[in-house]
C-alpha positions as CSV (number, residue, x, y, z in Angstrom):
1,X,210.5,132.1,141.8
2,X,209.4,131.0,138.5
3,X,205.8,130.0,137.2
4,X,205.3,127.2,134.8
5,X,202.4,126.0,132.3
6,X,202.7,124.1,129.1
7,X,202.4,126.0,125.7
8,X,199.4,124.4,124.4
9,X,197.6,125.0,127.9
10,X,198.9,128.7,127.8
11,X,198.0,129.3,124.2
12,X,194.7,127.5,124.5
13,X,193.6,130.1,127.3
14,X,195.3,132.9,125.6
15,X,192.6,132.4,122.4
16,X,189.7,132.4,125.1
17,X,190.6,135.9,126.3
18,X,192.7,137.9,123.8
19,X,190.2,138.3,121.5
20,X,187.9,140.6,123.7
21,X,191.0,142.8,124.2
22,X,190.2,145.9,122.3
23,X,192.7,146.8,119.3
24,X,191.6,150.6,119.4
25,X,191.0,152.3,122.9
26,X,190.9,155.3,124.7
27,X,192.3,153.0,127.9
28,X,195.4,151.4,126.9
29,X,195.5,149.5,129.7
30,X,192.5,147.6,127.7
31,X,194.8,146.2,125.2
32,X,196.5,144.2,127.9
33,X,195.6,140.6,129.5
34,X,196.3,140.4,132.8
35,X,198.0,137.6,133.8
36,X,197.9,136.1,137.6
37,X,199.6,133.7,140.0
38,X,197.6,131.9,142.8
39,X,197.5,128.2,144.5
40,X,199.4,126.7,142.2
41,X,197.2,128.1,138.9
42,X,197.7,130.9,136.1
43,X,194.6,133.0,135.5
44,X,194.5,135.2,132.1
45,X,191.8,138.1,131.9
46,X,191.0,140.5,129.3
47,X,188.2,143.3,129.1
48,X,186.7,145.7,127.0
49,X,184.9,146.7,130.4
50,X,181.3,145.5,128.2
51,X,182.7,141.7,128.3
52,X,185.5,140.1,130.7
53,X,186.8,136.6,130.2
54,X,188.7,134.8,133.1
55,X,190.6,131.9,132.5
56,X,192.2,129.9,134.9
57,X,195.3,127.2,133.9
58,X,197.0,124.7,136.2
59,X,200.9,125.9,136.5
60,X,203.9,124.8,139.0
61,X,205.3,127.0,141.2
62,X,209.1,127.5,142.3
63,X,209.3,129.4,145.2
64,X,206.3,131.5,147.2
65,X,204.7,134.4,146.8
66,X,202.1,135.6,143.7
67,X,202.4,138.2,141.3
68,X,200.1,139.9,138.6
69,X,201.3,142.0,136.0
70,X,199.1,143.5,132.7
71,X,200.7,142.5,129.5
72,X,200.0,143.5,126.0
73,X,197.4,141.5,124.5
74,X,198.3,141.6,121.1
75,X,201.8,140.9,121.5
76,X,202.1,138.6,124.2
77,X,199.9,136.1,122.2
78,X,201.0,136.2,119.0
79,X,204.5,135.3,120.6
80,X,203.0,132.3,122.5
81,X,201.4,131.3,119.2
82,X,205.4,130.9,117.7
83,X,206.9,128.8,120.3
84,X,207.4,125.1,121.0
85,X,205.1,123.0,122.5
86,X,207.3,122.6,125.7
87,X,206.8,124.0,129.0
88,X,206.9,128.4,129.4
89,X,208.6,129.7,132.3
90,X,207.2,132.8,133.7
91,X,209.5,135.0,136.0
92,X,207.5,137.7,138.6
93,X,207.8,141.3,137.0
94,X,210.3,143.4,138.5
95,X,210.7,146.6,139.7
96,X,209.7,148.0,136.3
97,X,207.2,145.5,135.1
98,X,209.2,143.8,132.9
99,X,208.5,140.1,132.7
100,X,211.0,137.3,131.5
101,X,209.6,134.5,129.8
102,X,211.5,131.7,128.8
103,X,210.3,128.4,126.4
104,X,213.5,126.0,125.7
105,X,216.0,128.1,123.7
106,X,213.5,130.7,123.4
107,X,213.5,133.9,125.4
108,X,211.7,137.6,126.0
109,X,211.3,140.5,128.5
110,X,208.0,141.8,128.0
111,X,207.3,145.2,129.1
112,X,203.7,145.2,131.5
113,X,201.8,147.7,132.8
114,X,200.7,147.7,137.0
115,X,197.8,145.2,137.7
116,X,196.4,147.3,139.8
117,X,195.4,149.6,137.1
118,X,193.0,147.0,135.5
119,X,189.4,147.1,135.9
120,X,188.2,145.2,138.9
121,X,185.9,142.7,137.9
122,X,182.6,141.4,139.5
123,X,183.0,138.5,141.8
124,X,181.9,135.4,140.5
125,X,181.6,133.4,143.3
126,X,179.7,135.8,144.9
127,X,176.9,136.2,142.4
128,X,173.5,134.6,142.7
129,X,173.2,131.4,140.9
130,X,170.2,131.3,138.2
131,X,171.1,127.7,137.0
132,X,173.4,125.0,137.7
133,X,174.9,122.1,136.6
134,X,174.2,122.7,132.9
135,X,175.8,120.4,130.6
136,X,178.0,123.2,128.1
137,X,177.1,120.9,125.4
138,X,173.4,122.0,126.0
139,X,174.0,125.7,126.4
140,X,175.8,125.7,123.5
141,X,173.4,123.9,121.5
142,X,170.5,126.5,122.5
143,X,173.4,129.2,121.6
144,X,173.9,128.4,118.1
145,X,170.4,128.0,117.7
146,X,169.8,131.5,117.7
147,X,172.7,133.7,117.8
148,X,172.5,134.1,114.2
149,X,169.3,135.2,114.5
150,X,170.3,139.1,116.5
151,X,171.1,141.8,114.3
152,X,174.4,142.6,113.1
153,X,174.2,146.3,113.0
154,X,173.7,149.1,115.6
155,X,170.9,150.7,114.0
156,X,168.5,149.0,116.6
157,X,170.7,148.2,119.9
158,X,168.2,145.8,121.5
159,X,168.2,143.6,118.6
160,X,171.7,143.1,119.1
161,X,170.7,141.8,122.0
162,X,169.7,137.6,122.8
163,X,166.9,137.5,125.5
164,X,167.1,134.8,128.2
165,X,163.7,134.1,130.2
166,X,164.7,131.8,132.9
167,X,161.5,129.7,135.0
168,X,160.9,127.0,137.0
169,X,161.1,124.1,133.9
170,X,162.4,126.6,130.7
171,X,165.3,128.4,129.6
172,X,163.6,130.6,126.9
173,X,166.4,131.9,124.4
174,X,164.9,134.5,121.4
175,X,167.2,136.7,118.6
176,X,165.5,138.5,116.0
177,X,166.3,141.5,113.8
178,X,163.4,142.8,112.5
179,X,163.4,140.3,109.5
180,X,163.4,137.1,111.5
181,X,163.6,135.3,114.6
182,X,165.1,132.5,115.7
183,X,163.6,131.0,119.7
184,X,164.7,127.7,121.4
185,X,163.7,126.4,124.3
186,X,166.1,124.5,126.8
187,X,164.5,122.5,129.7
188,X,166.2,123.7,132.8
189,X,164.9,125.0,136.5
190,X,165.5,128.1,137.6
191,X,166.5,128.8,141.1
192,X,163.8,132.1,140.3
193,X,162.0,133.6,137.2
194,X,164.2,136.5,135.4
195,X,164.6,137.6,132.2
196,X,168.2,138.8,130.7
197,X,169.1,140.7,127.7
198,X,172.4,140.0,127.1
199,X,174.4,141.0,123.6
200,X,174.9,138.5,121.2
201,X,178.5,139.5,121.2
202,X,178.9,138.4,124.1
203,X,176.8,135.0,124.1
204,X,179.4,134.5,121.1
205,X,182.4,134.4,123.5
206,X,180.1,132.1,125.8
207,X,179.4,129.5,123.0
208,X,183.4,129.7,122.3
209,X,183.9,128.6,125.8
210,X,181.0,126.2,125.9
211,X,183.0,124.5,122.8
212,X,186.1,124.2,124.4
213,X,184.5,122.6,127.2
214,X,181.7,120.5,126.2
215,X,181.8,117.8,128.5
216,X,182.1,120.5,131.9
217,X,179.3,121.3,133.4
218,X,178.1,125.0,133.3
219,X,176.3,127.4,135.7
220,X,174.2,131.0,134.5
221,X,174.7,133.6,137.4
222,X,173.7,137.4,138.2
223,X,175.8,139.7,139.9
224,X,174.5,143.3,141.1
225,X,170.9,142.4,140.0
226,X,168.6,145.5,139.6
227,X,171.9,147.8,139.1
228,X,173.4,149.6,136.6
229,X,176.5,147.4,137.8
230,X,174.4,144.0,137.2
231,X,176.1,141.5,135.2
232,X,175.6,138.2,133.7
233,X,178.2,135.6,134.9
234,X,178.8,132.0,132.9
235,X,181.1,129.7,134.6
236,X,182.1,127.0,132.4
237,X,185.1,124.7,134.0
238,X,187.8,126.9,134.1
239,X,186.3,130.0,132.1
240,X,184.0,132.9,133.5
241,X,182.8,134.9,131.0
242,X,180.7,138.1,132.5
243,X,178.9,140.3,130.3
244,X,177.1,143.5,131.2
245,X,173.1,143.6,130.4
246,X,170.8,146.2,128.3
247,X,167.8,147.2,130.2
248,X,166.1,148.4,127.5
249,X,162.3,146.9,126.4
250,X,162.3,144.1,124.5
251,X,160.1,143.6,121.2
252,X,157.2,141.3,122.1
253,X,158.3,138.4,119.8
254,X,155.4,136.1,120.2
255,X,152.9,137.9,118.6
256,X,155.6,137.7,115.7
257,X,154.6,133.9,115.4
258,X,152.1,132.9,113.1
259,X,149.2,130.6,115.5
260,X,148.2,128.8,112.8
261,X,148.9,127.3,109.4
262,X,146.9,126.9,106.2
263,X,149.8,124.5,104.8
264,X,152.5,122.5,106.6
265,X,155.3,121.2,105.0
266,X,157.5,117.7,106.4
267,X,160.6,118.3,104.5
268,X,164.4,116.6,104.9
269,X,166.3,119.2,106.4
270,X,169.2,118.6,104.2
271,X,167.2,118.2,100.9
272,X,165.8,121.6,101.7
273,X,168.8,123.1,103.0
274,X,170.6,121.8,99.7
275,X,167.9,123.5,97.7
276,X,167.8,126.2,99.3
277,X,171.6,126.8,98.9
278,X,171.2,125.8,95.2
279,X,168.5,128.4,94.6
280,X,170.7,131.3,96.0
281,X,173.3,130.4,93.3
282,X,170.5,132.0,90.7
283,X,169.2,134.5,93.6
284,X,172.5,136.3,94.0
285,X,171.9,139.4,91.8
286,X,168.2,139.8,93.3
287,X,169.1,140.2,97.1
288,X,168.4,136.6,97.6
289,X,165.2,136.1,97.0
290,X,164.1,132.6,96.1
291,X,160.3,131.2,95.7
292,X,158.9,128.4,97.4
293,X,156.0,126.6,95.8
294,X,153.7,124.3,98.3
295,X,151.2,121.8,96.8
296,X,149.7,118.2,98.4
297,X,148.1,118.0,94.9
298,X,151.2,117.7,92.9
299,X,154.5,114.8,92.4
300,X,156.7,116.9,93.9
301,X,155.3,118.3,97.3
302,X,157.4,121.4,97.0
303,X,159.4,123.2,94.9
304,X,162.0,125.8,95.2
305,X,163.1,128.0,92.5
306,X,164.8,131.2,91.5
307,X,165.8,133.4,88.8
308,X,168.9,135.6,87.6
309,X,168.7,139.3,86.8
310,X,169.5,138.2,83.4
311,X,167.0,135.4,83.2
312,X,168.7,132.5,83.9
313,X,166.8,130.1,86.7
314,X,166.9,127.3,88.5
315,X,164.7,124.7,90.8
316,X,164.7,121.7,92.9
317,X,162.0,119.3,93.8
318,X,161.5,117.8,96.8
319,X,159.1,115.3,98.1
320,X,157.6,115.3,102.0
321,X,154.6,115.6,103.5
322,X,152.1,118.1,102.8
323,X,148.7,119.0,104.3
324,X,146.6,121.8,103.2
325,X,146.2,124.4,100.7
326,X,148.9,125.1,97.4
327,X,150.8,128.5,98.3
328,X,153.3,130.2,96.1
329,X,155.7,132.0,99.0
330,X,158.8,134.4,98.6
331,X,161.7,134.4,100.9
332,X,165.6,135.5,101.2
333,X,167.7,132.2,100.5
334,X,170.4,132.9,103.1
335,X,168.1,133.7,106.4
336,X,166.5,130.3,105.6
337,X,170.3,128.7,105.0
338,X,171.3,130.0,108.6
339,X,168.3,128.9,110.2
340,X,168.3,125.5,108.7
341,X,172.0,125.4,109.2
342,X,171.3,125.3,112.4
343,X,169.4,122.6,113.2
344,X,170.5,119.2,113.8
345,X,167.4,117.4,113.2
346,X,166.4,115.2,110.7
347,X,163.6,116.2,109.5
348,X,161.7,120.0,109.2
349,X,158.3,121.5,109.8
350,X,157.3,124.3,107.2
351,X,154.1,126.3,108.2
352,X,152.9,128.5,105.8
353,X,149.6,130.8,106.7
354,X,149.8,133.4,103.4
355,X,151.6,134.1,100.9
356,X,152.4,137.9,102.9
357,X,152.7,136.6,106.5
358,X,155.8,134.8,108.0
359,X,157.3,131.5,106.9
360,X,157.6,129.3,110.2
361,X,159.9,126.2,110.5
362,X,160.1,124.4,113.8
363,X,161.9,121.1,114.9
364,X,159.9,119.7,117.6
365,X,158.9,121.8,120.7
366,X,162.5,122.8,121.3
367,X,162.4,125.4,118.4
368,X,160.8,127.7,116.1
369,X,162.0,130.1,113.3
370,X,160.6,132.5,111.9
371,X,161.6,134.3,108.2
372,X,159.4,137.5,107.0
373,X,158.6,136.9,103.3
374,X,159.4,139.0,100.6
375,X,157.3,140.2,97.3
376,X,158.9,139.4,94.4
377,X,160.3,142.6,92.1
378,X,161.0,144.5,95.3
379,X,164.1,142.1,96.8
C-alpha cells in the first residue's frame, strides 16, 4: 500500500507545521512532524506541546489500512522542499520505522520515530465553539492589527500575550507592551462572553494560516475550559491550530486611552506614514525619536521633524484637518511606522491631549492605537 499527494500540496502543509517544531529540545520526539493516513487524506502535525498545528491534505490511497509514523521535522522538509513538482509516494513504515518515499527518479528511506510516542493533542471537534463561520480574511485582518503591538521579550510574560474578549456583537482583540497598544474591534457574536489570553506567538502561526486560506471560513473554539489543560482551538479549512492560554491578570488597558483630545489631527495615512519613515532616517542615532508639531493656525497643519546626533535634520509638511489647540509632541518613529503600517484605511485620526500623555490614532470605530510619548534629550 502506497499513499500519494502532490509536492506542492505536501510542501505547502509542511511550511504550516514545521516551523513550530522546536530545533533545541529536551524531547526529541518534538523535532519530529507526525505524519498520518485516514479516509483517503494525509494529516501533518507538529508541537512544541505550547502550540500544535494540524494539517490535513487530500492523498490517494493504494491498498487499506492507515499508518502514522513521526518523522524528523527538519529533515523531512527541507527534502520535500528539493523535489519536483510531481506526485510523492509514501510507503507505511516498517518494522523499524523506516519510511520510503519516492518522487519520479527521486528516492529516500527516512528513519521515524513510533507515533505513539507523540503528544496527544486536544480534540478539536470536541471543543466548544466560541464563534463560527468567520471569514479568515477578517480574523486575519484583526490579527495584524495588533500583533505588533505584544511585547517581544520575556521580561513581562502577559504582555506577550494578545487578549480576546468575546460578547454577544464584539470580538475585542488588545496587544500592548508597556510603551503602546494597539485594540481592534471585530463585529462578531459570541455563542457566550469569555475572555482569552493567548500568546502572540501563537496568534502568529494563526494569521499564517488565515493567509493561506483567506477565502475559508474560520471558527474560535475552547477545549478543557477552566483547566490547566484549556486550550484555544482555530479551525481554518484544513488547519487547526491549538494554543495553550496564560491565566494570568491582564493590565487594565482602557484606562490607558486618553477620553479626550485638546487637538485632533485628519491626516493621509500614507503622507504620514511616509513622513514618519523619513524622519527616522535623521532619528536613527537618538533611539528614534522624532517630533510632531500640531497647529490649525499655520499652512501646513502638521509637521514632523527630527534631528541627527550630529546635527543634521530633517522635516515634512503635511496638510489635513486640524481642530484645536497647537501642540509640540515627541514620539519613537518606528512604533508609529508599525502602527500606521497597519492600517488599511485612507485616511487617519491623531488625538493629542498633552504634550506628556499618549498620542492616539484611530481609524474609525474598528481601531485605536495608542503610542506613549517621549521627552526629548532622554530617547
Amino acid at each position: 500500500m502506497t499513499t500519494q499527494t502532490l509536492q506542492t500540496a505536501l510542501m505547502a502543509g509542511l511550511n504550516l507545521v514545521a516551523p513550530v517544531a522546536p530545533t533545541t529540545t529536551t524531547l526529541p520526539i518534538l523535532q519530529s512532524i507526525l505524519v498520518a493516513t485516514h479516509d483517503d487524506a494525509l494529516t501533518l502535525t507538529a508541537t512544541d506541546l505550547q502550540t500544535a498545528i494540524v494539517h490535513t491534505l487530500p492523498a490517494g490511497t493504494n491498498g487499506d489500512g492507515e499508518w502514522a509514523v513521526a518523522l524528523p521535522a527538519r529533515l523531512f522538509t527541507d527534502w520535500v522542499k528539493t523535489l519536483p513538482g510531481e506526485m510523492v509516494e509514501l510507503a507505511p513504515p516498517d518494522a523499524t520505522l523506516r519510511l520510503r518515499a519516492q518522487c519520479g527518479a527521486v528516492a529516500a528511506e527516512l528513519a521515524g520515530q513510533d507515533a505513539a510516542d507523540f503528544p496527544q493533542l486536544v480534540d478539536a471537534d470536541a471543543a466548544e465553539i466560541l464563534v463560527d463561520d468567520v471569514p479568515a480574511s477578517d480574523l486575519a485582518r484583526a490579527l495584524r492589527h495588533v500583533l505588533y503591538a505584544a511585547a517581544a521579550d520575556n521580561q513581562h510574560p502577559i504582555l506577550a500575550c494578545t487578549r480576546l474578549r468575546f460578547s454577544s456583537d464584539t470580538l475585542v482583540l488588545d496587544a500592548a507592551d508597556g510603551y503602546r497598544l494597539a485594540q481592534y474591534r471585530l463585529p462578531l457574536a459570541s455563542r457566550r462572553e469569555t475572555t482569552l489570553l493567548i500568546p502572540a506567538a501563537a496568534l502568529k502561526r494563526v494569521l499564517h494560516a488565515c493567509a493561506k486560506h483567506a477565502e475559508t471560513p474560520a471558527s474560535i473554539r475552547l477545549a478543557n475550559p477552566g483547566a490547566p489543560t484549556a486550550r484555544a482551538v482555530f479551525v481554518i479549512g484544513a488547519t487547526v491550530v491549538t494554543t495553550a492560554l496564560d491565566d494570568s491578570a491582564y493590565p487594565d488597558l482602557d484606562r490607558v486611552i486618553p477620553n479626550y483630545a485638546v487637538t485632533t489631527a485628519i491626516l493621509d495615512r500614507q503622507e504620514l506614514l511616509t513622513a514618519v519613515k523619513r524622519a527616522a532616517i535623521f532619528g536613527r542615532g537618538s533611539g528614534q525619536l522624532l517630533t510632531l508639531n500640531v497647529s490649525p493656525s499655520s499652512m501646513w497643519g502638521c509637521v514632523l521633524a527630527a534631528r541627527t546626533d550630529y546635527g543634521s535634520d530633517g522635516q515634512t509638511e503635511l496638510a489635513g484637518e486640524i481642530t484645536g489647540d497647537p501642540m509640540t509632541i515627541h514620539a519613537n518613529a518606528h512604533f508609529l511606522t508599525e502602527g500606521l503600517s497597519a492600517l488599511e484605511s485612507e485616511r487617519v485620526q491623531l488625538a493629542l491631549a498633552d504634550p506628556l500623555k499618549p498620542l492616539t490614532f484611530t481609524s474609525g470605530t474598528d481601531f485605536t492605537y495608542v503610542v506613549m510619548p517621549m521627552q526629548a534629550g532622554k530617547a
